[in-house]
C-alpha positions in Angstrom: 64.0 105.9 119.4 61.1 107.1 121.9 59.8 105.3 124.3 59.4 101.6 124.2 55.6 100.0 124.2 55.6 96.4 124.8 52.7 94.0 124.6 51.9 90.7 125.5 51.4 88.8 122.4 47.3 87.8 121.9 46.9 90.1 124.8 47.6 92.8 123.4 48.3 92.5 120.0 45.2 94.3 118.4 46.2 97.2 120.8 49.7 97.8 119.5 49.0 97.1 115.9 46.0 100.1 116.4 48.6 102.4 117.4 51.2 101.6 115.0 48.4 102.3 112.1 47.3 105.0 114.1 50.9 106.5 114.2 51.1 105.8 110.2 47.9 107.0 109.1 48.1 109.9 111.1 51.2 110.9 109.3 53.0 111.4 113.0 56.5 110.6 111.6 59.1 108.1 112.3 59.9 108.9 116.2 56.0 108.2 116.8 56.1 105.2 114.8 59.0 103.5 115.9 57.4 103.2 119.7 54.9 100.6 118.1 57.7 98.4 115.8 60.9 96.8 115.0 63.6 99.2 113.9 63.9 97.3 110.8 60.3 96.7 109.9 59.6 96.1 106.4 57.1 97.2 104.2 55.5 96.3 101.4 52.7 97.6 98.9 51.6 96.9 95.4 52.2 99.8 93.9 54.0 102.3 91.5 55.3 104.5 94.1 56.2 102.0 96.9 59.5 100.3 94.7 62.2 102.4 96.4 60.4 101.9 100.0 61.2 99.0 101.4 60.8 99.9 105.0 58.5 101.2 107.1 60.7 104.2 107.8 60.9 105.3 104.2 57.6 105.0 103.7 56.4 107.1 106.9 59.2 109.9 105.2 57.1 109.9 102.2 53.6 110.3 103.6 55.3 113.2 105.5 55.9 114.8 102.0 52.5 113.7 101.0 50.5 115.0 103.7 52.1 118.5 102.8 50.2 118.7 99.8 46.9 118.6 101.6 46.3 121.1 104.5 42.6 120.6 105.1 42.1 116.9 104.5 39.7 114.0 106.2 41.1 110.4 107.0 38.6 108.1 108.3 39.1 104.5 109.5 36.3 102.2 107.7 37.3 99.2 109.6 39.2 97.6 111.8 40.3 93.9 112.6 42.2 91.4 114.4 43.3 88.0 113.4 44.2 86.5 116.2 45.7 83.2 114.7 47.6 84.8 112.8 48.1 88.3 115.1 47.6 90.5 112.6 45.5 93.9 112.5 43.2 95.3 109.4 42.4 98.4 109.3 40.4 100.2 106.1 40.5 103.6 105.6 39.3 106.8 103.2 41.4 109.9 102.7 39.9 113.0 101.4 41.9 116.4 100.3 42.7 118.7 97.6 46.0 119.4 96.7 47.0 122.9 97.2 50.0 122.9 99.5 53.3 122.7 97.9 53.7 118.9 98.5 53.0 115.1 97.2 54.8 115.0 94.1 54.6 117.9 92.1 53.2 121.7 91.9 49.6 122.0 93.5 47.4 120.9 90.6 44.4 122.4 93.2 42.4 118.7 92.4 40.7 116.6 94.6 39.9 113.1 95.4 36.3 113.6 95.6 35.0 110.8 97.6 38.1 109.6 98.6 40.8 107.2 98.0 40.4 103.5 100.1 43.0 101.5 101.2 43.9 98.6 103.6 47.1 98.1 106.2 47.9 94.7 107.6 49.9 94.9 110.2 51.8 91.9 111.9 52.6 91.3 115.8 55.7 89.2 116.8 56.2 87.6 120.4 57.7 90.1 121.6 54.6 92.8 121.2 56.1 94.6 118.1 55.3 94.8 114.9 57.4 93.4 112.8 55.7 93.4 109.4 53.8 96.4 107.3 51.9 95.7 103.9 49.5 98.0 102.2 47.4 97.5 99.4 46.1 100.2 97.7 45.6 101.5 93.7 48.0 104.7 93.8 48.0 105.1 90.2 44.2 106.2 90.3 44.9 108.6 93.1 47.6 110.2 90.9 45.3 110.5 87.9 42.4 112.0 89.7 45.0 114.5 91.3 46.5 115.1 88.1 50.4 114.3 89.0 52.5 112.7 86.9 52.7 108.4 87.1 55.5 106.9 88.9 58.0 105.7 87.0 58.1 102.0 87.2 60.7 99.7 88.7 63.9 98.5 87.0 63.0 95.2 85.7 66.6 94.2 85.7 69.7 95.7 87.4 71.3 98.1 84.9 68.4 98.7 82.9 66.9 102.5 83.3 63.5 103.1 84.8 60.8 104.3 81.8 58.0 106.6 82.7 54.7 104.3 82.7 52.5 106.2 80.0 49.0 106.7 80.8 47.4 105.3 77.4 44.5 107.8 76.6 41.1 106.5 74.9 40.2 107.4 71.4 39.3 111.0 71.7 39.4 111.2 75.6 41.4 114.5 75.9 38.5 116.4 73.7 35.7 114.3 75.6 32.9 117.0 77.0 30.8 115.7 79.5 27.3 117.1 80.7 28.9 118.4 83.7 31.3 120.3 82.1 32.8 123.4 83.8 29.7 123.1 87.0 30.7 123.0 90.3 28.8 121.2 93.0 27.7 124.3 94.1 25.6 124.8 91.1 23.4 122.0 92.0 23.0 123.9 95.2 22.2 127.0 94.0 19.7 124.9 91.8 17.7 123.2 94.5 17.9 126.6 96.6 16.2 127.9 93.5 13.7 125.3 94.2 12.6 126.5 97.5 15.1 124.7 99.8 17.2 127.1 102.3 20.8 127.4 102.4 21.7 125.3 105.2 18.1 123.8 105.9 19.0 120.1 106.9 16.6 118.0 109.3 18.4 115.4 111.7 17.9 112.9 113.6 19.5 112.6 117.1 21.7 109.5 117.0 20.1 108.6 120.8 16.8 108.7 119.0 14.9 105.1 118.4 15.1 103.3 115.1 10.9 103.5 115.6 11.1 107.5 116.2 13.3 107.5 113.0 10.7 105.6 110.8 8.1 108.2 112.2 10.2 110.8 110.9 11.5 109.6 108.2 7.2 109.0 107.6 6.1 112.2 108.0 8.6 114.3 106.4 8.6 111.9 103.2 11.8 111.5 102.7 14.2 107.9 102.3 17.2 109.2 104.8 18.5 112.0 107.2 21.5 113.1 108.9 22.0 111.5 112.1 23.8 114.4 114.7 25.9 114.2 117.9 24.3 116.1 121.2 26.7 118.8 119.8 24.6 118.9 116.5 27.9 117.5 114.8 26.5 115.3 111.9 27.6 111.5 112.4 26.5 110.1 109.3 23.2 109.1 107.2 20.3 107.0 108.1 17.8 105.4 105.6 15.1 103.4 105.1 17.2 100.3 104.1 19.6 100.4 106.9 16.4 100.4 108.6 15.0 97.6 106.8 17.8 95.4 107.4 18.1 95.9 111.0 14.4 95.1 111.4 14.1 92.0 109.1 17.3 90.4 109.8 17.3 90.2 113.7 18.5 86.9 115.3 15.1 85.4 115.3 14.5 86.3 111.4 17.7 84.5 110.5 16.6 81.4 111.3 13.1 82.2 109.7 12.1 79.5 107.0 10.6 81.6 103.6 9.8 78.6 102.5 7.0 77.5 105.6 4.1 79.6 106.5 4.9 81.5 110.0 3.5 79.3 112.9 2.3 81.4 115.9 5.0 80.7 118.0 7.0 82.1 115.0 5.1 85.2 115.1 5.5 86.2 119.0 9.0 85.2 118.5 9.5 87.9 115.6 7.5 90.4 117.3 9.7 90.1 120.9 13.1 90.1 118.3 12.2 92.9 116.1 10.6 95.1 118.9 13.9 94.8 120.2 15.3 96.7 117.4 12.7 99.2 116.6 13.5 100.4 120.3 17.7 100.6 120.3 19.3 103.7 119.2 19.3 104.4 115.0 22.3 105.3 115.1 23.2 101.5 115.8 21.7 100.8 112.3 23.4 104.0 110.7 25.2 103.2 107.6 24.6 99.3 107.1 23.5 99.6 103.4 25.5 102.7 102.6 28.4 104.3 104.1 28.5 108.5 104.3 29.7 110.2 101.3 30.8 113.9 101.5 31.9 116.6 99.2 32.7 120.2 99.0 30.8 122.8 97.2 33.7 124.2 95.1 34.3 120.4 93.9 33.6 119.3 90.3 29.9 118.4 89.5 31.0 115.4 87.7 32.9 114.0 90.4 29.8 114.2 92.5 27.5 112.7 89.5 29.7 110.0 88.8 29.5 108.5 92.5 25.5 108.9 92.3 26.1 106.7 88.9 27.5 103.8 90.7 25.4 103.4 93.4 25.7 106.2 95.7 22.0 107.4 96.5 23.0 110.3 98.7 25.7 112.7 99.8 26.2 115.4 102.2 27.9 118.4 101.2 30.1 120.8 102.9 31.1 124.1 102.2 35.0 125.4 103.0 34.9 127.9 105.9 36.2 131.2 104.9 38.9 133.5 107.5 37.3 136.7 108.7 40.1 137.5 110.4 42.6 140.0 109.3 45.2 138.9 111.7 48.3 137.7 109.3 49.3 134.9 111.7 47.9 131.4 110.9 44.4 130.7 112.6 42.7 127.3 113.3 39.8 126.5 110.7 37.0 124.8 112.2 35.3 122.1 110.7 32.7 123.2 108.3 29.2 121.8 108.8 27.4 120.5 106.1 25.0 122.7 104.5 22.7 120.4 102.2 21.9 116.8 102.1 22.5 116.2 97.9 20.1 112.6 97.0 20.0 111.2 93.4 16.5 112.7 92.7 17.9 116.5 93.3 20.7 115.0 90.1 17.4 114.4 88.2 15.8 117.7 88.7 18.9 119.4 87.9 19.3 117.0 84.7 15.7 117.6 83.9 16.1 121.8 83.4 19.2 121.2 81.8 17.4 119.3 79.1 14.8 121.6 78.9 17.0 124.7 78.4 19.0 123.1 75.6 16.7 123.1 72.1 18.7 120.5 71.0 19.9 118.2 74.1 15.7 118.1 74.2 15.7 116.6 70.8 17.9 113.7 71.4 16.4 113.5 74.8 12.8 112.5 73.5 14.0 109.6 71.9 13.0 106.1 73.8 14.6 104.8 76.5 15.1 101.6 74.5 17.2 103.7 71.6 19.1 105.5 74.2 20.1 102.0 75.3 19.4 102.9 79.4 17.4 99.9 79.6 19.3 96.7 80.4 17.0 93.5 79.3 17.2 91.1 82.5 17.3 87.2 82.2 16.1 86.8 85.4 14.3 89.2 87.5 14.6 89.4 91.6 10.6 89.6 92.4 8.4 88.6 95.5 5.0 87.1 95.4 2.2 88.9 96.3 1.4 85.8 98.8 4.4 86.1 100.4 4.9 88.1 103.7 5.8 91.5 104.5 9.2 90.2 106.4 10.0 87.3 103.7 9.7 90.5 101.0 12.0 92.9 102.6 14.3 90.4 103.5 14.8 89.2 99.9 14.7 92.9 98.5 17.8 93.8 100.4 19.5 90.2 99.2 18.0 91.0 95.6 20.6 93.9 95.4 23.4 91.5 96.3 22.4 88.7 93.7 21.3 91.0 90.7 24.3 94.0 91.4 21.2 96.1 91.6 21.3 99.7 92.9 17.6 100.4 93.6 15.7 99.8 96.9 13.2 98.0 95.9 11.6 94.7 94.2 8.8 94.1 91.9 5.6 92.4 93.6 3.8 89.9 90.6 1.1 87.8 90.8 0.6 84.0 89.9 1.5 84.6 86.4 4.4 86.6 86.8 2.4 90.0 85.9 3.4 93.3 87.4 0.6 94.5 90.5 2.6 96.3 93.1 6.2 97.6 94.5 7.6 97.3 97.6 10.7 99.7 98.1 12.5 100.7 101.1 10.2 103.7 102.0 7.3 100.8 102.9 8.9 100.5 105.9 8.0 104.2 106.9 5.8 104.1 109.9 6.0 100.8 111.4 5.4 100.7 115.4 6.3 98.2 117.9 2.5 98.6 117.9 1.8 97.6 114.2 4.9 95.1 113.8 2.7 91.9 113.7 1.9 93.5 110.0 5.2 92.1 109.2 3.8 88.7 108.8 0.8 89.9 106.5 0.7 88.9 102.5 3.0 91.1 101.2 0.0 93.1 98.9 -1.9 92.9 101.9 0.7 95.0 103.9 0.9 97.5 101.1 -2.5 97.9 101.0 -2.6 98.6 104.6 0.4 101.0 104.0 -1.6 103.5 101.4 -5.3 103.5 103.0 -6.6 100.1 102.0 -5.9 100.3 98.0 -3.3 98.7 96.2 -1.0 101.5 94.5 -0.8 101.0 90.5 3.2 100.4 90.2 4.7 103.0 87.8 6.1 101.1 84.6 7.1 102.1 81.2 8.2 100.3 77.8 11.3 99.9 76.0 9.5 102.7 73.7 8.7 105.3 76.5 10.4 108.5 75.7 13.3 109.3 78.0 11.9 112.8 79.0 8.3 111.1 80.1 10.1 108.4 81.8 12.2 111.2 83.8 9.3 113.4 84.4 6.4 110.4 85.6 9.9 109.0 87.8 10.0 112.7 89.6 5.8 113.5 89.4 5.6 110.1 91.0 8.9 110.8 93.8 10.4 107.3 93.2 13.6 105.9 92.0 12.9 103.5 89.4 10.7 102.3 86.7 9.8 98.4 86.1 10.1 98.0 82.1 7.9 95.7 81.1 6.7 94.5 77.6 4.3 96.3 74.9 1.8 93.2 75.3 2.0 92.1 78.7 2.7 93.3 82.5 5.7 91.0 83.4 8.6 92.8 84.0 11.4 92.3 81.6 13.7 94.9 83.0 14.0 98.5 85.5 15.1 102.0 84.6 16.8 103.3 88.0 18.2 107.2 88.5 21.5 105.4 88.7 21.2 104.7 84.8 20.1 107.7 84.3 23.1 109.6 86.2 25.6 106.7 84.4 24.7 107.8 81.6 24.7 111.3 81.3 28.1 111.4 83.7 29.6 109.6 80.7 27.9 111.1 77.9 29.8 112.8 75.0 28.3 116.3 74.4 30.3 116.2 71.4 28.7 112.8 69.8 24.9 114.9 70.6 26.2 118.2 69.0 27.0 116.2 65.9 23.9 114.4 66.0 22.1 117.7 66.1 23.4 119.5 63.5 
């Protein structure tokens, strides 16, 4: 065993337990380990390939093996905690890789994880500064299916009896399914919006020392809902947008004690103003990631991975392409990280989807039938919407906690009026612009604010009907350069429902090409 670290327990205890997952997750091997825990320190997971490994020795043998199988791969820690009642560590993390070293559990099947596969680690610290118990929890049969190896076998239910391959049980039809995607690369989207008049490798940043008022500014005049946040080094740290921004600025400590329910006294209002100037002058990259973490890919990654993330949520990603040798020197050199070369966001999916469509005689067909047939449209019982009376601050505030209460994925809420109709929209990208100079506009009715916002009119919110033809809908969502559609009834304005790009991108990342092809005929 190496050399022993002891710590004193609550002292130290977070400390040790950081190194020991440090040591694991880093795939550093046993030696490394063992500095950080009992010789005999258990582990346990809830998984298929965790029933023969029993300790935390066997199991740092098999990531060994594992890590093989991935020669250029990203692990990044998504958390970290300490329970100090209990003294024991969390830590969340992501791995990212392909297989294509000869490793893991079978031949290189040259798939990847796409966005990743999470997991947690809890780690236990006993008196004596060690730690003394392992557990992981994470879902190892998906990882193998998206990698394309072969399921564990499962554990003997009862001594004697032989261990039985657990069968992965196929859908009706899944092994013939054809997806939209089919046979595209990420790289095609690329090459699509390049088409489009964006340069290979164009990407605007932010510096991560820059002000979260600076970043509204610039986020305002280049019209656009996020950027890349960079290092000095012009490393890219992750993605800023306009609701990380918005949740900074309305949910300061003065703002969580704000009443929605009183009108704002003025003592209320200097108190705001002093709180949320505070913000608007600290560093964005303080705010970077609150609504949405970072999401990367690689160019020479499946399309469909990259459209089934945007489906569930996932606005934006940045994409990376591999770096190639230019060496002709046989001995192994070191590959530097690539740097990422586009900034991929749901609406570039939609453009791409949109001359797909229009290439395809037939796909344009079924494609003009209503959003309502297409069933895209789900009918809401109740709606998340804002009063046009109410303030700017009380509006944001509840269009961030709308998207918790309703599982919504869009930034925004619908503004009514008295009797419930339809007048306005207040999304993320309202935000844009605001100054420690213009801040009291925060306490403003919200319709008042917009109006302020887009020259002293009131902007008509775009809305369609259950019987609006999916290839208008698509085309007034991009003419207009927003993210969603309020659905609302053939006689009246009040909103009965929303078509996002997220259903959109559901739906065609699961869509049958086969069903349309048969409907075509």
């Amino acid at each position: 065993m190496g050399t022993e670290i002891k710590m004193q327990r609550g002292a130290g205890g977070f400390a040790v337990a950081k190194l020991c997952f440090e040591a694991v997750d880093g795939v550093k091997g046993w030696p490394e380990i063992s500095k950080y825990c009992v010789e005999d320190c258990p582990f346990a997971m809830h998984g298929l390939i965790s029933q023969d490994k029993r300790m935390l020795k066997d199991w740092a043998k098999f990531l060994e093996t594992f890590g093989n199988g991935f020669p250029e791969y990203e692990a990044e820690t998504l958390f970290e905690g300490w329970d100090e009642k209990r003294q024991v560590g969390l830590f969340a993390a992501n791995f990212k890789g392909k297989h294509t070293g000869e490793g893991g559990v079978c031949a290189p099947t040259g798939k990847t994880l796409g966005d990743g596969t999470r997991y947690c680690y809890m780690l236990h610290v006993n008196n004596d500064g060690k730690v003394d118990d392992v557990k992981k929890i994470w879902n190892d049969c998906h990882a193998f299916m998206r990698l394309g190896w072969p399921l564990p076998e499962m554990a003997e239910k009862e001594a004697g009896e032989p261990a039985r391959p657990l069968a992965k049980v196929p859908h009706e039809d899944e092994a013939k399914k054809i997806t939209f995607f089919e046979g595209l690369k990420v790289a095609d989207l690329v090459e699509f919006m390049e088409r489009g008049g964006r340069k290979k490798g164009e990407l605007f940043t932010i510096p991560e020392q820059a002000t979260v008022e600076a970043a509204l500014k610039e986020l305002d005049q280049r019209n656009v809902l996020s950027m890349p946040v960079c290092t000095p080094d012009g490393k890219i740290k992750g993605i800023v947008s306009t609701l990380d921004l918005v949740v900074g600025v309305v949910f300061t400590p003065w703002s969580e004690r704000f009443d929605a329910e009183k009108e704002p006294t003025v003592e209320d209002i200097k108190a705001v103003l002093t709180s949320s100037k505070g913000v608007l002058e600290s560093p964005v990259s303080h705010l970077m990631g609150i609504n949405e973490y970072t999401r990367e890919y690689w160019e020479d990654e499946e399309l469909q991975v990259l459209a089934e993330r945007l489906s569930q949520g996932v606005h934006r990603a940045l994409i990376r392409r591999r770096a190639t040798s230019t060496t002709a020197d046989p001995k192994p050199q070191p590959k530097p990280k690539p740097e990422p070369v586009h900034l991929i966001a749901q609406s570039d999916l939609m453009r791409f989807i949109g001359s797909k469509i229009n290439a395809q005689a037939g796909l344009a067909r079924c494609m003009s039938q209503s959003i309502g047939t297409l069933g895209l449209v789900e009918k809401k019982e109740m709606m998340i919407t804002v009063r046009d009376t109410q303030t700017a601050l009380t509006a944001f505030r509840k269009l961030w906690q709308g998207g918790w209460v309703m599982d919504w994925t869009v930034s925004a809420v619908p503004v009514v009026d008295a009797q419930g109709n339809l007048v306005a929209t207040l999304s993320g990208s309202d935000m844009r612009g605001l100054t420690t100079d213009n801040l009291e506009d925060l306490m403003l009715p919200v319709a008042e604010y917009l109006k302020k916002r887009s020259g002293g009119e009131l902007r008509a919110p775009e809305k369609v009907t259950m019987d609006t033809p999916f290839k208008e809908a698509l085309e007034k969502m991009l003419w207009a350069g927003i993210h969603r559609l309020w659905v609302t009834g053939n006689k009246g304005a009040k909103v009965e429902g929303v078509l996002s790009m997220t259903d959109i991108a559901h739906r065609f990342a699961t869509f049958d090409l086969r069903r349309h092809s048969k409907q075509t005929k």
